[in-house]
N, C-alpha and C positions, 0 to 999 in steps of 0.2 A: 396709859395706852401707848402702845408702841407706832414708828414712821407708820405711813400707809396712804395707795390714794383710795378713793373713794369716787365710784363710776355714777353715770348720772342716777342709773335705775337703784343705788346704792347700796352696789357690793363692795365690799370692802377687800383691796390687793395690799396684803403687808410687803414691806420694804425697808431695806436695811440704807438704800439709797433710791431716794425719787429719781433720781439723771436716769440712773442704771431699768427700773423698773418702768419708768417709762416710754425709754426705746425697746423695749421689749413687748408694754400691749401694745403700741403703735404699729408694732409690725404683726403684733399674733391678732391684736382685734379688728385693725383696719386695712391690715394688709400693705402697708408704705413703708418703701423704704428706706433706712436713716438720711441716705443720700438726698432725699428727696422735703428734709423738714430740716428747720433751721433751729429751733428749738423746743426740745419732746414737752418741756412741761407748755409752754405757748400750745403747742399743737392740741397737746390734753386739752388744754383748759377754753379753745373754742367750743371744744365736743363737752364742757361744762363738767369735767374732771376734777374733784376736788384732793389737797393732800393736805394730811395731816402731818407735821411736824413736833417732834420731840427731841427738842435741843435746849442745852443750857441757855441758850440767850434766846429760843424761843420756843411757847409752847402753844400751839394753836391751829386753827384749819385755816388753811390758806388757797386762794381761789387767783385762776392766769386767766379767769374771763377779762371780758372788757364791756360788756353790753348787758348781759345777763348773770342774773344770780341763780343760785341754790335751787335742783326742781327741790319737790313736794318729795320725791323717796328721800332725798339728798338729808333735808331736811329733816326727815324724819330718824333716819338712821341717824345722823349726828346727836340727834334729843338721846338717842338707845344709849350709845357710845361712851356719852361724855356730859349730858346733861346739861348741853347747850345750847342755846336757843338761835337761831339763826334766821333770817327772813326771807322769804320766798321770793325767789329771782322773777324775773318778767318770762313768760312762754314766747 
C-alpha cells in the first residue's frame, strides 16, 4: 500500500508527501491558511486524520492525535486496506 492520509469519515487521499498533501486539505477542506497553522500533520491529526506511511524504516499508520483515537469508519477502512486491527478512539 502506497503514502496516504486517511480522513475521519475514511476516505482515503494518496500521497507521495504527507507535508505537501496536507497543506493542501487544510486549506481545500477547512478553508485555513498555511499562515495560520503551525504544523499541517498536528493540525490534521486534532480533526483525527490518520496517515499511512510506506518507508524503509517504517511501515505503518500513524495517528498526531493526542486525546482521541481511530473513529469507527477509520477503523474500519484500515481492516479493508491492510488487515489491521486497530482500536476504537474515545468520541
Amino acid at each position: 500500500m502506497d503514502n496516504c492520509w486517511l480522513s475521519p469519515e475514511g476516505e482515503v487521499i494518496p500521497c507521495e508527501n504527507h507535508d505537501k498533501k496536507a497543506w493542501d486539505l487544510i486549506e481545500e477542506r477547512y478553508g485555513v491558511h498555511r499562515s495560520e497553522v503551525k504544523d499541517p500533520s498536528i493540525f490534521l491529526g486534532e480533526k483525527r486524520w490518520m496517515a499511512y506511511h510506506n518507508r524503509p524504516w517504517q511501515v505503518e499508520w500513524w495517528s498526531y492525535y493526542y486525546s482521541k483515537g481511530p473513529t469507527q469508519a477509520q477503523v474500519d477502512r484500515i481492516y479493508e486496506l491492510t488487515g489491521d486491527v486497530v482500536e476504537l478512539g474515545k468520541e
